[in-house]
BATORVO-750777 format. One record per residue (C-alpha): chain; x, y, z. Coordinates in steps of 0.001 Angstrom, whole numbers. Layout:
<sites>
<site chain="A" x="X" y="Y" z="Z"/>
...
</sites>
This chain:
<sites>
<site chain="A" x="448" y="-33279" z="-10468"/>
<site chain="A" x="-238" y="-29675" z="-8583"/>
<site chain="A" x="3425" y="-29770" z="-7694"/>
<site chain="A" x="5314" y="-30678" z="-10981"/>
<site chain="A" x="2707" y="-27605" z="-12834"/>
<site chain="A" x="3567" y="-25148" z="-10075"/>
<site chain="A" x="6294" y="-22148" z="-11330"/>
<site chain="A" x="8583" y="-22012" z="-8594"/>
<site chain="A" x="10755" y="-19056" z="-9440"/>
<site chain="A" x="7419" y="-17156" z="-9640"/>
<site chain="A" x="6224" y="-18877" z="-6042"/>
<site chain="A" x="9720" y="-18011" z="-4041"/>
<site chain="A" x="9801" y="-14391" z="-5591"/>
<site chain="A" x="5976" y="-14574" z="-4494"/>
<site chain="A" x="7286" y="-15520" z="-1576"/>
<site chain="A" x="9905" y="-13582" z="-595"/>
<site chain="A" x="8114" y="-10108" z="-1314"/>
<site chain="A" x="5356" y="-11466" z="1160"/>
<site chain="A" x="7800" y="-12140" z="3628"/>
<site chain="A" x="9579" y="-8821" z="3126"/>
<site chain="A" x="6523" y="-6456" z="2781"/>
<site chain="A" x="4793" y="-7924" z="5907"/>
<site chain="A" x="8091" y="-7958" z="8170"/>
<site chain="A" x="8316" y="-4333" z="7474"/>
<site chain="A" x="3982" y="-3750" z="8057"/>
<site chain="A" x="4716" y="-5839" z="11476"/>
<site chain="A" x="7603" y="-4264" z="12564"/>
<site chain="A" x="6649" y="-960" z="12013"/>
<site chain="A" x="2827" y="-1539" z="13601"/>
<site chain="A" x="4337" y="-3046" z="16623"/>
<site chain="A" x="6634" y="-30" z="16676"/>
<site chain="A" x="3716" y="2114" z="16938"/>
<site chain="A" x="2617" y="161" z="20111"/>
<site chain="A" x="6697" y="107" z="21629"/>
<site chain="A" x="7168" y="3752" z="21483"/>
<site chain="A" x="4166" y="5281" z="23281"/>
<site chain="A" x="4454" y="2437" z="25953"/>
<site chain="A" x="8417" y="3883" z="26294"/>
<site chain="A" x="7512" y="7186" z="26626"/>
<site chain="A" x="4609" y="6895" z="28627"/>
<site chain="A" x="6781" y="4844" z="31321"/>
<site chain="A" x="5371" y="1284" z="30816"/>
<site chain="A" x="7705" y="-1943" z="30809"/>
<site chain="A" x="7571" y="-3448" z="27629"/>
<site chain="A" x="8714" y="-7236" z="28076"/>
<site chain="A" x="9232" y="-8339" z="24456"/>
<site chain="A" x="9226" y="-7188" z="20938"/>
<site chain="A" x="8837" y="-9869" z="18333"/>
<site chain="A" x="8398" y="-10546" z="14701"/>
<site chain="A" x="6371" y="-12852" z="13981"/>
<site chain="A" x="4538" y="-15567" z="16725"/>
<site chain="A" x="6783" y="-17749" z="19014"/>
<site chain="A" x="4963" y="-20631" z="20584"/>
<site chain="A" x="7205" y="-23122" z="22421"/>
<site chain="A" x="10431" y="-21978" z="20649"/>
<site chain="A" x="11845" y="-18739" z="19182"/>
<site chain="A" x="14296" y="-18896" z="16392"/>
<site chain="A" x="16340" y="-15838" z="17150"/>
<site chain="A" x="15983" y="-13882" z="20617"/>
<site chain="A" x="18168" y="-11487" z="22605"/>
<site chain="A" x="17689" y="-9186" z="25407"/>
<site chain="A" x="18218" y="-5698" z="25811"/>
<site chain="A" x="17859" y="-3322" z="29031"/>
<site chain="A" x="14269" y="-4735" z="30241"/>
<site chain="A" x="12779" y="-5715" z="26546"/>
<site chain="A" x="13145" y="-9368" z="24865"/>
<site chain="A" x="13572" y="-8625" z="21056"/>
<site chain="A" x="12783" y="-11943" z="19084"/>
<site chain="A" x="11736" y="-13384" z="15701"/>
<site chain="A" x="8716" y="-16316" z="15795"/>
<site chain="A" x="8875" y="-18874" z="13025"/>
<site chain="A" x="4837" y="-18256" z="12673"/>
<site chain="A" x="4846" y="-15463" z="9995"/>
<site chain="A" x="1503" y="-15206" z="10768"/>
<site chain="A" x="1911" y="-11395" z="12559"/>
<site chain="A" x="3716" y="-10100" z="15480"/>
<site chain="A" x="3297" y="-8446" z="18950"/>
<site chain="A" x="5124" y="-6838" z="21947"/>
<site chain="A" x="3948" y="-7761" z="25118"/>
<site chain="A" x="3672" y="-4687" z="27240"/>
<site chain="A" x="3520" y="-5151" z="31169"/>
<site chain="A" x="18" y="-5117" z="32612"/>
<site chain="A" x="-1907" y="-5082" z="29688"/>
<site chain="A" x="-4332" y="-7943" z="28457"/>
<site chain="A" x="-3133" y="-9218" z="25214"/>
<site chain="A" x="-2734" y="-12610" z="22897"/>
<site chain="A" x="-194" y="-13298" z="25792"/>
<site chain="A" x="-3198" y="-13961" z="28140"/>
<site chain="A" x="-593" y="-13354" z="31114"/>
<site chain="A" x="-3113" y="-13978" z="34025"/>
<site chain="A" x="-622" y="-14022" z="36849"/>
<site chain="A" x="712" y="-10987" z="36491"/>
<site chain="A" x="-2934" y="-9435" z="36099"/>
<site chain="A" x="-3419" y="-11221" z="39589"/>
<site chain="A" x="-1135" y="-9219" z="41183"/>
<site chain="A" x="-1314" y="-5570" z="42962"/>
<site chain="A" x="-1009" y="-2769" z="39269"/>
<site chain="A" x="3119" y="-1646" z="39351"/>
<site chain="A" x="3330" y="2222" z="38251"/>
<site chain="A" x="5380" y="859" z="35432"/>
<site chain="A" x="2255" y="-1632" z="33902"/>
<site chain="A" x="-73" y="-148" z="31129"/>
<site chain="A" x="-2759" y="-529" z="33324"/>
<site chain="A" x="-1376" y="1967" z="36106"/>
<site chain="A" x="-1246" y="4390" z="33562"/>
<site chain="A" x="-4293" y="7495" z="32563"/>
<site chain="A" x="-6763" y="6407" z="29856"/>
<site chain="A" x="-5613" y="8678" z="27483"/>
<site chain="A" x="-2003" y="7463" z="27184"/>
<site chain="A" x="-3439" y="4119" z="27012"/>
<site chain="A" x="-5449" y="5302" z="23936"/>
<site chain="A" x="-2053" y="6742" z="22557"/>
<site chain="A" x="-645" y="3592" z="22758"/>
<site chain="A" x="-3396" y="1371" z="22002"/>
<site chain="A" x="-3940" y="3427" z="18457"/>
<site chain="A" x="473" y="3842" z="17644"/>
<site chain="A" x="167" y="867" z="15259"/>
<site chain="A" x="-2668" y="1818" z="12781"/>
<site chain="A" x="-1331" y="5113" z="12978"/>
<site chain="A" x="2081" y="4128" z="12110"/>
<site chain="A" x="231" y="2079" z="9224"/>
<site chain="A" x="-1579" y="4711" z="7913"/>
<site chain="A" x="714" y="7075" z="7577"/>
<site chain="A" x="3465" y="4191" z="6017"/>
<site chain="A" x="1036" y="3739" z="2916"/>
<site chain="A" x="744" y="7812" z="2628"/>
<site chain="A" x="4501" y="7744" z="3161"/>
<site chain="A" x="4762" y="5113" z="489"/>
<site chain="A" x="2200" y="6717" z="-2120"/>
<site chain="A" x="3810" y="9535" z="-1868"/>
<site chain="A" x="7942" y="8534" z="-2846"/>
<site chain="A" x="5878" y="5860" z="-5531"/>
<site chain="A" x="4977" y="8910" z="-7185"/>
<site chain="A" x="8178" y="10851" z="-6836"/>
<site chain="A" x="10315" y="7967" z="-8124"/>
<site chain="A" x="8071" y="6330" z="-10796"/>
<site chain="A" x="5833" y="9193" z="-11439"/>
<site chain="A" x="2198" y="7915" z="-12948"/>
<site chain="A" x="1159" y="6089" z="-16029"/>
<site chain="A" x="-2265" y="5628" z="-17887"/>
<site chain="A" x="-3743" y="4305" z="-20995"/>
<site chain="A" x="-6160" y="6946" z="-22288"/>
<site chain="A" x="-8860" y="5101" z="-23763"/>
<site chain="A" x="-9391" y="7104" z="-27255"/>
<site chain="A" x="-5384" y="5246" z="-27909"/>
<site chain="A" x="-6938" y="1816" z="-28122"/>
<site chain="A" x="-6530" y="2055" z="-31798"/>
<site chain="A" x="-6988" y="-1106" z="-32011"/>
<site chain="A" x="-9799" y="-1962" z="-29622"/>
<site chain="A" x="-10016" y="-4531" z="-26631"/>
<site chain="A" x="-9550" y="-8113" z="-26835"/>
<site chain="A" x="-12257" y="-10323" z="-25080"/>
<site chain="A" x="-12351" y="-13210" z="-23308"/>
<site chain="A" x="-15245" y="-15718" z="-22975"/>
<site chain="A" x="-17358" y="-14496" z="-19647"/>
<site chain="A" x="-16867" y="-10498" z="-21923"/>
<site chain="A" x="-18531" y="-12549" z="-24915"/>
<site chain="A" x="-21022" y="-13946" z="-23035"/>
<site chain="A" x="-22235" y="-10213" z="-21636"/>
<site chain="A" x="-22190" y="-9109" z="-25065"/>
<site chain="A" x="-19185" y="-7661" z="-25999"/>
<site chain="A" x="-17463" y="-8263" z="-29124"/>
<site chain="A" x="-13387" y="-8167" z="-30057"/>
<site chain="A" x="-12556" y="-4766" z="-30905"/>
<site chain="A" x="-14830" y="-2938" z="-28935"/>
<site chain="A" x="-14098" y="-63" z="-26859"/>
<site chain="A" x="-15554" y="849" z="-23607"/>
<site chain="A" x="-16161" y="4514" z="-23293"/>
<site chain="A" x="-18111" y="4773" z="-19972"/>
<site chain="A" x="-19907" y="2568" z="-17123"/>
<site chain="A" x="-22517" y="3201" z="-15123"/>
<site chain="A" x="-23317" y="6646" z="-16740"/>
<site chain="A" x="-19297" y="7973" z="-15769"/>
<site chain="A" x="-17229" y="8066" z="-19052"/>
<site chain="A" x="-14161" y="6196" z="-18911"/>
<site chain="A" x="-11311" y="8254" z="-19896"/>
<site chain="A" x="-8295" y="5929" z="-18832"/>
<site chain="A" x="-8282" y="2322" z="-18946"/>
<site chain="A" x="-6221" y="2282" z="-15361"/>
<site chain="A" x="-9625" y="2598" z="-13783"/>
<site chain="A" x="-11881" y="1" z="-15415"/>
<site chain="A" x="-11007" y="-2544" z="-12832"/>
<site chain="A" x="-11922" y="-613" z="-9942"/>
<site chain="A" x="-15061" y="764" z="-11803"/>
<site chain="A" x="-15773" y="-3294" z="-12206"/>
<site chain="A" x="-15354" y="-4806" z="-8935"/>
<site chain="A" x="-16988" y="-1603" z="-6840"/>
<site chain="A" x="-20000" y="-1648" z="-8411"/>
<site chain="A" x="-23439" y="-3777" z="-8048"/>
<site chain="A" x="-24781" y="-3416" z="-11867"/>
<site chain="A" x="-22586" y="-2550" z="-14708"/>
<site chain="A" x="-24071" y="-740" z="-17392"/>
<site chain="A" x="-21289" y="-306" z="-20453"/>
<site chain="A" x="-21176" y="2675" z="-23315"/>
<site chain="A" x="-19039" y="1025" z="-25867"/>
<site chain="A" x="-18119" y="2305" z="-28986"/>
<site chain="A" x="-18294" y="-612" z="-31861"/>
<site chain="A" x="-16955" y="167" z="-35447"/>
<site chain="A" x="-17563" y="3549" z="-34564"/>
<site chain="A" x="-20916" y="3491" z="-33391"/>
<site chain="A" x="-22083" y="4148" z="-29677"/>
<site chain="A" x="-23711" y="851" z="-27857"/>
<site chain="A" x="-24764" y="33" z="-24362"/>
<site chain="A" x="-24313" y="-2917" z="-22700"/>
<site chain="A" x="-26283" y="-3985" z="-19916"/>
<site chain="A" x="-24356" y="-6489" z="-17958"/>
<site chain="A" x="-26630" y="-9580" z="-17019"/>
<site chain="A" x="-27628" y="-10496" z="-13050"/>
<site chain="A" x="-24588" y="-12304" z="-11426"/>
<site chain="A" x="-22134" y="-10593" z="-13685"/>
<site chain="A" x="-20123" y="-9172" z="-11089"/>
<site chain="A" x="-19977" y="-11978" z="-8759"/>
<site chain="A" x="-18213" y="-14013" z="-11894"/>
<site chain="A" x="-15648" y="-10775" z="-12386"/>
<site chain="A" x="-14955" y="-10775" z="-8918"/>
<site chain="A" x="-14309" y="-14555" z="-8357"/>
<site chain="A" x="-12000" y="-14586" z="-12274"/>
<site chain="A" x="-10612" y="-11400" z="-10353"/>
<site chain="A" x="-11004" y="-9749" z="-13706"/>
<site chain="A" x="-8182" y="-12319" z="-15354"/>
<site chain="A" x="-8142" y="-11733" z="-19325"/>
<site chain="A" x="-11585" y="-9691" z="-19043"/>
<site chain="A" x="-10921" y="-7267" z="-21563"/>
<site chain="A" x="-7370" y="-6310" z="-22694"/>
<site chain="A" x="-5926" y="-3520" z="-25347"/>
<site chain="A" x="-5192" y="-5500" z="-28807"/>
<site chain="A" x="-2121" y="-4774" z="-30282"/>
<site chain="A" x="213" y="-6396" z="-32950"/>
<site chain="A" x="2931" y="-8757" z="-32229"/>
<site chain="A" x="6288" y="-6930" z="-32825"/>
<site chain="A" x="9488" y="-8125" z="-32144"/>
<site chain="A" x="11644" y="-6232" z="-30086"/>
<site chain="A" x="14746" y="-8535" z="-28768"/>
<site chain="A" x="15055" y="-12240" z="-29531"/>
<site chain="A" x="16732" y="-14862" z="-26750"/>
<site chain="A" x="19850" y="-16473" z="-27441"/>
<site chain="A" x="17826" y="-19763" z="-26371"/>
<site chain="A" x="15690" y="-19651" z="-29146"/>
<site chain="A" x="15964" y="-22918" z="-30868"/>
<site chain="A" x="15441" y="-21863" z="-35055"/>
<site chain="A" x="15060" y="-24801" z="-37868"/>
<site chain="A" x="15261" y="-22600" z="-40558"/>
<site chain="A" x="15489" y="-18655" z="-40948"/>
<site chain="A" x="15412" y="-16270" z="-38642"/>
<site chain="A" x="13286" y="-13364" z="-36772"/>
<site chain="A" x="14408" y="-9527" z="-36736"/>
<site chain="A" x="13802" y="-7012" z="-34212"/>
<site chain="A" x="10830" y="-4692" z="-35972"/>
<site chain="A" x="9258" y="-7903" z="-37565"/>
<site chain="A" x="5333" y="-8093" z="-37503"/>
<site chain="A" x="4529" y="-11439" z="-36455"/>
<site chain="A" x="1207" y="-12455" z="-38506"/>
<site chain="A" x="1218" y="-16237" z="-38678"/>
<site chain="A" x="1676" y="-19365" z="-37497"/>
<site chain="A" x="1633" y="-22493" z="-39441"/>
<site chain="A" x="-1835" y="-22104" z="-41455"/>
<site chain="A" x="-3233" y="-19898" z="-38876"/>
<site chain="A" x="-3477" y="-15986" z="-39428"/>
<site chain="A" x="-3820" y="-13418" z="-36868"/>
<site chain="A" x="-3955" y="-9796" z="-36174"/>
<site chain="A" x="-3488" y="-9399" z="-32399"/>
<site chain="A" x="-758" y="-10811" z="-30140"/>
<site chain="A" x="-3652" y="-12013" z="-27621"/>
<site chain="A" x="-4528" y="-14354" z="-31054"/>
<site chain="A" x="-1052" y="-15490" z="-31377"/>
<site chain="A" x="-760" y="-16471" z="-27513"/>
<site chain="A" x="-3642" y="-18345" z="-28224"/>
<site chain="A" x="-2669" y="-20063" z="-31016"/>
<site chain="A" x="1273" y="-21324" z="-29849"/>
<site chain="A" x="-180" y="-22701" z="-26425"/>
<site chain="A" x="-1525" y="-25674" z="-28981"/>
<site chain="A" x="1457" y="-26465" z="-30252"/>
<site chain="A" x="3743" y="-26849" z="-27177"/>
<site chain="A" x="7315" y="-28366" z="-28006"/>
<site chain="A" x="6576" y="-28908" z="-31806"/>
<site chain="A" x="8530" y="-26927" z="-34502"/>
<site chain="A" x="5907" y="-24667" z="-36629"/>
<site chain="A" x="6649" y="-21955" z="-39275"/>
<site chain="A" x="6185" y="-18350" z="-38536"/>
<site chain="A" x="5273" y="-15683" z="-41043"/>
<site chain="A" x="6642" y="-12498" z="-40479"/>
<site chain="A" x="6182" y="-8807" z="-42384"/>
<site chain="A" x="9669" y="-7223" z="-42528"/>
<site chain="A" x="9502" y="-3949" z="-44607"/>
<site chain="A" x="8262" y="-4944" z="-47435"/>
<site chain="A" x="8513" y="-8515" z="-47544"/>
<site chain="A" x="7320" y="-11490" z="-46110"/>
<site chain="A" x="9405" y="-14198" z="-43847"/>
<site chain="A" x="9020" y="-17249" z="-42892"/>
<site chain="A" x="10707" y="-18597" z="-40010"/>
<site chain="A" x="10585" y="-22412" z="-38630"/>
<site chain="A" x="11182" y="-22149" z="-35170"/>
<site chain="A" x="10867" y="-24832" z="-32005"/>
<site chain="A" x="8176" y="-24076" z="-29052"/>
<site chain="A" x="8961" y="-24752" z="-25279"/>
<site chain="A" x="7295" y="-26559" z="-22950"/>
<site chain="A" x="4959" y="-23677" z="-22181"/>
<site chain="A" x="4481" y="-22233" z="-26166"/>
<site chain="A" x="7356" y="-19792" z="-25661"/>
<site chain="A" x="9059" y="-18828" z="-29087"/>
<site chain="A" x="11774" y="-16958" z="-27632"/>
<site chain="A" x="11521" y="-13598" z="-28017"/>
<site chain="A" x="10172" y="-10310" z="-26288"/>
<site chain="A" x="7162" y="-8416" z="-28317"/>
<site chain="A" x="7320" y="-4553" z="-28296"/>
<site chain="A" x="5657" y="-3217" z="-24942"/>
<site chain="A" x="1753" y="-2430" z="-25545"/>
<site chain="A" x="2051" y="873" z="-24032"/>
<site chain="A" x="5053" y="1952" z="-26193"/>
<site chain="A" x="2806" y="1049" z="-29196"/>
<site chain="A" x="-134" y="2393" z="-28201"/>
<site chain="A" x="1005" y="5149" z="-26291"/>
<site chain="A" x="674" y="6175" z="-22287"/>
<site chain="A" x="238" y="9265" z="-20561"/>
<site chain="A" x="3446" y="9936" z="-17923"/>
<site chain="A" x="2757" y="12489" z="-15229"/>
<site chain="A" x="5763" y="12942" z="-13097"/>
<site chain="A" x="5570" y="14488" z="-9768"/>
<site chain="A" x="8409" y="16948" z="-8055"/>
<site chain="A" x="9003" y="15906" z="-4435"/>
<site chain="A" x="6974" y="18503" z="-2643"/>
<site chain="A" x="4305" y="17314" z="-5099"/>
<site chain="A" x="4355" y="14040" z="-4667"/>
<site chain="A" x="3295" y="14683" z="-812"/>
<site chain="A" x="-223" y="16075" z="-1290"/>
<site chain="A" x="-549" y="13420" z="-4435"/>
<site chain="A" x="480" y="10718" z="-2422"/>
<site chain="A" x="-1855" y="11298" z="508"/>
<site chain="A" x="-4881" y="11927" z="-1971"/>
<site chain="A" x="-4142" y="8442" z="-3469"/>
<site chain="A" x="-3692" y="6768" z="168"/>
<site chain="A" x="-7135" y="8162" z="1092"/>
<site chain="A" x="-8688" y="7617" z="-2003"/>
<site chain="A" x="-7333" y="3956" z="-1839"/>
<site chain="A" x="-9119" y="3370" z="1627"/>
<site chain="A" x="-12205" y="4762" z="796"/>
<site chain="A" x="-12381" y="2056" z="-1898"/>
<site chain="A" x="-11630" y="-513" z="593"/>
<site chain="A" x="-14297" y="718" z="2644"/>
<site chain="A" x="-16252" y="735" z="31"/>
<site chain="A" x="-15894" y="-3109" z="-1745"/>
<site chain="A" x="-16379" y="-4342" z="2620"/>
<site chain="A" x="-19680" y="-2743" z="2350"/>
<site chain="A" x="-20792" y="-3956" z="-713"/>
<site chain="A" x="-19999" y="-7905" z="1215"/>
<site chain="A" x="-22782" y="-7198" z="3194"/>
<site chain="A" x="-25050" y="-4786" z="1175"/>
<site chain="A" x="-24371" y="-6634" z="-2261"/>
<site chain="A" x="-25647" y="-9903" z="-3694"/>
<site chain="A" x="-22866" y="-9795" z="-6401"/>
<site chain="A" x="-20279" y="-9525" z="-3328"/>
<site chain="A" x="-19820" y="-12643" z="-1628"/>
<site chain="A" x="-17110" y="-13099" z="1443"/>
<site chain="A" x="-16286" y="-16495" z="-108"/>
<site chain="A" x="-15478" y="-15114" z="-3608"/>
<site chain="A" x="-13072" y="-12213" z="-1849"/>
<site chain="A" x="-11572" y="-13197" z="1238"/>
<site chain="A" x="-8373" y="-14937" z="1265"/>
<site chain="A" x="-5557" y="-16036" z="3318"/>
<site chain="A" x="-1543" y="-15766" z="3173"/>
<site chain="A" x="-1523" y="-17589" z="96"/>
<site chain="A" x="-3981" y="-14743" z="-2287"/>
<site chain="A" x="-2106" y="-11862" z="-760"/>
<site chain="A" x="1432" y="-13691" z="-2018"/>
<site chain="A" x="-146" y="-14187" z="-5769"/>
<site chain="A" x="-529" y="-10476" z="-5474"/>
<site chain="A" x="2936" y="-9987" z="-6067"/>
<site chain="A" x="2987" y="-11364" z="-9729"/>
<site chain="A" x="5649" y="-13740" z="-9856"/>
<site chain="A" x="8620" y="-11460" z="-10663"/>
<site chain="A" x="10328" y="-8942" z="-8469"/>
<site chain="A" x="9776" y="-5334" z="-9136"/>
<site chain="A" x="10102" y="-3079" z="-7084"/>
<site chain="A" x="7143" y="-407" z="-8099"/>
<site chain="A" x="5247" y="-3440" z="-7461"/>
<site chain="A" x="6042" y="-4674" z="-4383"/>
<site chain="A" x="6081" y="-907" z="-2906"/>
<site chain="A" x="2601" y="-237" z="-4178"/>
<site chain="A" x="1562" y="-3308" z="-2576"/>
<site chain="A" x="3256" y="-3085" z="500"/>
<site chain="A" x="1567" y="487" z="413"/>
<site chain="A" x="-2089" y="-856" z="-281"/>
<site chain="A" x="-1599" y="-3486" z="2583"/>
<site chain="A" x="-71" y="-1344" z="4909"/>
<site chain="A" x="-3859" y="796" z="4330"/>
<site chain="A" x="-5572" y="-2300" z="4886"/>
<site chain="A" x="-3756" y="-3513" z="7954"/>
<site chain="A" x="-4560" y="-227" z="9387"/>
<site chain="A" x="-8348" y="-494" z="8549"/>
<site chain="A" x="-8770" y="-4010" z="9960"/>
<site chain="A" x="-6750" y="-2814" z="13155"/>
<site chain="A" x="-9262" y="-115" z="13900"/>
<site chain="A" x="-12408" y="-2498" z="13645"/>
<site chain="A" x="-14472" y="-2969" z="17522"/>
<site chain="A" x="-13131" y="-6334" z="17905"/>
<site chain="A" x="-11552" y="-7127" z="20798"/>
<site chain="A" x="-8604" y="-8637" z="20555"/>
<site chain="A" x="-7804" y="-5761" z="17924"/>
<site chain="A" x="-6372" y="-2440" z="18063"/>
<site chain="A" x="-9845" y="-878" z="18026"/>
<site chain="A" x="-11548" y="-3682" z="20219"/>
<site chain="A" x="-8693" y="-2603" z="23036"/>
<site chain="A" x="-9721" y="1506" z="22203"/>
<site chain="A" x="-13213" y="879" z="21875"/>
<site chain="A" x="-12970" y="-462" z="25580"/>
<site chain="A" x="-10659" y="2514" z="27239"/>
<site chain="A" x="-12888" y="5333" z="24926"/>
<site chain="A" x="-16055" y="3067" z="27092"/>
<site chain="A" x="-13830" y="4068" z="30167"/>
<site chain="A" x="-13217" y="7646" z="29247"/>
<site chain="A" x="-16766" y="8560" z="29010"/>
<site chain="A" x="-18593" y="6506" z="31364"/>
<site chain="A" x="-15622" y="6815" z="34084"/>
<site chain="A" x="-16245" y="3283" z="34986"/>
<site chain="A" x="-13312" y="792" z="33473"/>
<site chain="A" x="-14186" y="-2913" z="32785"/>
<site chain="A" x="-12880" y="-5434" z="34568"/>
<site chain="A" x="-9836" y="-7050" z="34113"/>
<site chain="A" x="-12041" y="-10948" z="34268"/>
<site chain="A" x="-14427" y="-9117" z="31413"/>
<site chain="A" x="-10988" y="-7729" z="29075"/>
<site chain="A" x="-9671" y="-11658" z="29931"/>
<site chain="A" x="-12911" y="-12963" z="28588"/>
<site chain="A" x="-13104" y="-10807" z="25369"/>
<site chain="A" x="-10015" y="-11390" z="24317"/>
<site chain="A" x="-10248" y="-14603" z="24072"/>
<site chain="A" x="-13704" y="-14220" z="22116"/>
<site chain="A" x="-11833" y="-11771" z="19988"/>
<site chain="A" x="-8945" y="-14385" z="19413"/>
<site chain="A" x="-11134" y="-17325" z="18641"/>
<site chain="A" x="-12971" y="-15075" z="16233"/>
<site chain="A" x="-9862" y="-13973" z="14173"/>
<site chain="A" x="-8681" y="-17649" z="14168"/>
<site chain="A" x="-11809" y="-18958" z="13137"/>
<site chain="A" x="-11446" y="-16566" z="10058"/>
<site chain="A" x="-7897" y="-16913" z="9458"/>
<site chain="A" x="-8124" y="-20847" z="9357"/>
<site chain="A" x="-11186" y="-20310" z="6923"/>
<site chain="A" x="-9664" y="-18055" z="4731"/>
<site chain="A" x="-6585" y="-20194" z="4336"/>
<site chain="A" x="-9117" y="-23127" z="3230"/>
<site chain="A" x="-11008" y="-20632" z="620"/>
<site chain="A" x="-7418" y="-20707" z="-579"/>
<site chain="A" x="-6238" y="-24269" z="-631"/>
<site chain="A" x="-10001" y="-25172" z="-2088"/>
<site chain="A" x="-9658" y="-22625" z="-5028"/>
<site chain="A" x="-6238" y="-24306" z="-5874"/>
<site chain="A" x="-6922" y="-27239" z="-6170"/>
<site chain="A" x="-10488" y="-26877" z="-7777"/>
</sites>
C-alpha cells in the first residue's frame, strides 16, 4: 500500500540530488586527505567513491594509486600507506615504517593531512554560499506584507493562535522577516510569541512540549502567509465540463463551499478527488462558474499566482566581490546554528535525538521532490558545513578522533601505539555503525508509522 502511495518522480529526483550532492562532498573531502599525503611524500594506495567490500563496480589504476567507485553510497575513503584506517590493514602495520608510509612522516604533516578533508568541506559550503548569493541574490518576506495574515494548522490552534494572525516577535526579538521564523522555532527551548490579531498586540505563551511537537512535524503547515487563489496559467490537461477559467480569475468557490485563502481551497478539493465540482470564479466584474474534473490527488489543473509576487518580497542582489564576505558570514552563521540545535539534544528536554536524527533517507526528503538547482546548491552547501562539523568531533575513527591522537603526540612527545590506534578504531567504527544503522531505523519507523 506504501509503494502504490509513494511519488516516484519526486523519490528519483530525491534521489538523484542525494547521489549527486554527496559524490561531490566525498570526493572533494577525500581530496583534502589525497593531496597533503602527495605532497608530503606518502603512498596513497586507493582513492574511492563510495565503500567497496568484496567487489568494486568501476576501478582503474594510475602511477601507484587505485581510483575506484564502491556500490555502498554510504561515504568514501583513500587508503593512504601506513596509516590506521576503516581498511584495518594490520600486515602492513606489522612490518618495519617505509619513508613513504604516513606514519614515517613528522606529526605536523600528519595533522595537515589528517584535517585536508573538513577543511576542504568548510571552505566548499563558504565557496558555495558565496556564488548562491552572486547568482540568485537573496529573498525575504517582510512580515508587515502579510496583508493577509498567516494560515494555521491544528498543533498552531492548539497553542493558541488563530487564522489571520501575525507574528511580530518571539522570545522578546521582533520578527522582521518571515525567512527566519523557522530557525527562531526549532533553536529555541520556550517560545514566547508577540502577535498582532485584528490589529491588536497579543502574546502567546507556547505550552510545555511545544517544541518537541514542531521539531518532530519539522514545522510542516505550522503557520503559512494566506493569500488568494489567482490563476496564473491553466494546463492543457485540464479536463472542463462546462466553462472555462482565465488567467487573473479569483478563485472563491467550490461547489457550496466559500473561501478566502488558497490554503482553504487546498483543503477543500482534497475531498473531492476525481469527481467533477463547479468552481466560482470573480473575473472583473463578474462572476463565473466553471465545472471542472479533479485528479487523483485534487489537482484542478492550473498554476495559482506565486505568493511572493502577490504579497511582495524583498530582493537583495549581491556583486561578486560582495557575495564573498556575504557568503562566508552566512556559512559561519549557518554552523553556529548547527552547533547550536546539537547542544540543545543534550541540554534541552524539547530536543530529543530520536525526533532529529536521521539517516540517508531524511537527508534525500530534503531535496523537495523537484530539481532546482538553488536548492540542491544550498543544500549541498549546508551539508557540506555539517560533514565538516561531524568530521572534526574526538571520535576515533573520525577526522578529529585521528588529530585528537597526533595533537596527544605533539604535546606530550610520546605517540600511541599502533595496537592502541588498531583498537580505537575499531571502537570508533562500531560506534558510527551503531548510529548509522539506528538512524536508518528512526527512518524506516517514521515511514511507515
Amino acid at each position: 500500500m506504501y509503494l502504490l502511495a509513494t511519488n516516484w518522480s519526486a523519490f528519483f529526483a530525491n534521489v538523484g540530488q542525494f547521489i549527486l550532492a554527496f559524490s561531490i562532498l566525498v570526493v572533494l573531502h577525500e581530496m583534502g586527505h589525497f593531496l597533503p599525503a602527495k605532497w608530503f611524500g606518502c603512498r596513497v594506495d586507493k582513492f574511492y567513491l563510495f565503500f567497496n567490500p568484496w567487489f568494486s563496480l568501476w576501478k582503474k589504476k594510475v602511477g601507484e594509486t587505485e581510483y575506484g567507485l564502491g556500490w555502498i553510497p554510504l561515504g568514501g575513503y583513500v587508503k593512504i600507506a601506513g596509516m590506521i584506517d576503516e581498511s584495518m590493514d594490520k600486515e602492513q602495520m606489522q612490518l618495519p615504517a617505509q619513508p613513504w608510509e604516513f606514519r614515517s612522516k613528522p606529526a605536523w604533516q600528519r595533522l595537515i593531512i589528517m584535517l585536508g578533508g573538513v577543511i576542504v568541506n568548510f571552505v566548499l559550503a563558504l565557496v558555495l554560499f558565496a556564488m548562491i548569493l552572486f547568482v540568485w541574490g537573496e529573498e525575504k518576506l517582510p512580515v508587515q506584507n502579510l496583508k493577509y495574515g498567516l494560515s494555521v494548522d491544528s498543533l498552531a490552534t492548539s497553542a493558541g493562535l488563530k487564522g489571520g494572525d501575525i507574528i511580530t516577535g518571539i522570545n522578546n526579538k521582533p520578527l522582521v522577516y518571515m525567512n527566519d521564523l523557522p530557525k527562531e522555532l526549532m533553536l529555541a527551548e520556550k517560545v514566547v510569541l508577540k502577535v498582532d490579531r485584528q490589529g491588536k498586540d497579543t502574546t502567546i505563551v507556547m505550552p510545555e512540549g511545544f517544541v518537541r511537537k514542531l521539531t518532530k512535524n519539522q514545522l510542516r503547515g505550522f503557520v503559512s502567509p494566506r493569500f488568494p487563489v489567482i490563476v496564473d496559467s491553466i494546463s492543457p490537461k485540464i479536463e472542463y465540463k462546462s466553462g472555462e477559467l482565465k488567467k487573473g480569475d479569483v478563485l472563491v468557490g467550490l461547489n457550496n463551499d466559500t473561501f478566502s485563502y488558497y490554503q482553504e481551497f487546498d483543503s477543500l478539493k482534497k475531498q473531492h478527488k476525481n469527481e467533477v465540482v463547479t468552481l466560482k470564479a470573480l473575473r472583473n466584474a463578474d462572476t463565473a462558474l466553471v465545472a471542472v474534473k479533479l485528479t487523483e490527488d485534487g489537482s484542478v489543473g492550473f498554476f495559482p499566482k506565486d505568493p511572493l509576487k502577490i504579497l511582495g518580497i524583498e530582493k537583495k542582489g549581491y556583486t561578486f566581490f560582495a557575495a564573498i564576505p556575504a557568503g562566508i558570514s552566512y556559512g559561519v552563521d549557518r554552523l553556529s546554528d548547527y552547533i547550536t540545535g546539537i547542544r540543545l539534544l543534550f541540554t534541552s528536554k524539547e530536543h530529543k535525538v530520536s525526533d532529529n536524527l536521521g539517516s540517508v533517507i531524511s537527508i534525500g526528503k530534503t531535496f523537495g521532490g523537484t530539481w532546482d538547482w538553488y536548492r540542491f546548491w544550498t543544500m549541498t552547501a549546508l551539508f557540506s558545513i555539517i560533514l565538516a562539523f561531524m568530521n572534526i568531533l574526538p571520535i576515533p575513527a573520525l577526522d578529529g578522533g585521528h588529530a585528537l591522537f597526533t595533537i596527544y603526540e605533539m604535546i606530550t612527545g610520546r605517540k600511541p601505539s599502533d595496537k592502541f590506534m588498531e583498537y580505537a578504531q575499531m571502537v570508533g567504527m562500531v560506534l558510527l555503525l551503531g548510529l548509522m544503522l539506528y538512524a536508518f531505523g528512526l527512518d524506516i519507523w517514521r515511514l511507515f508509522k
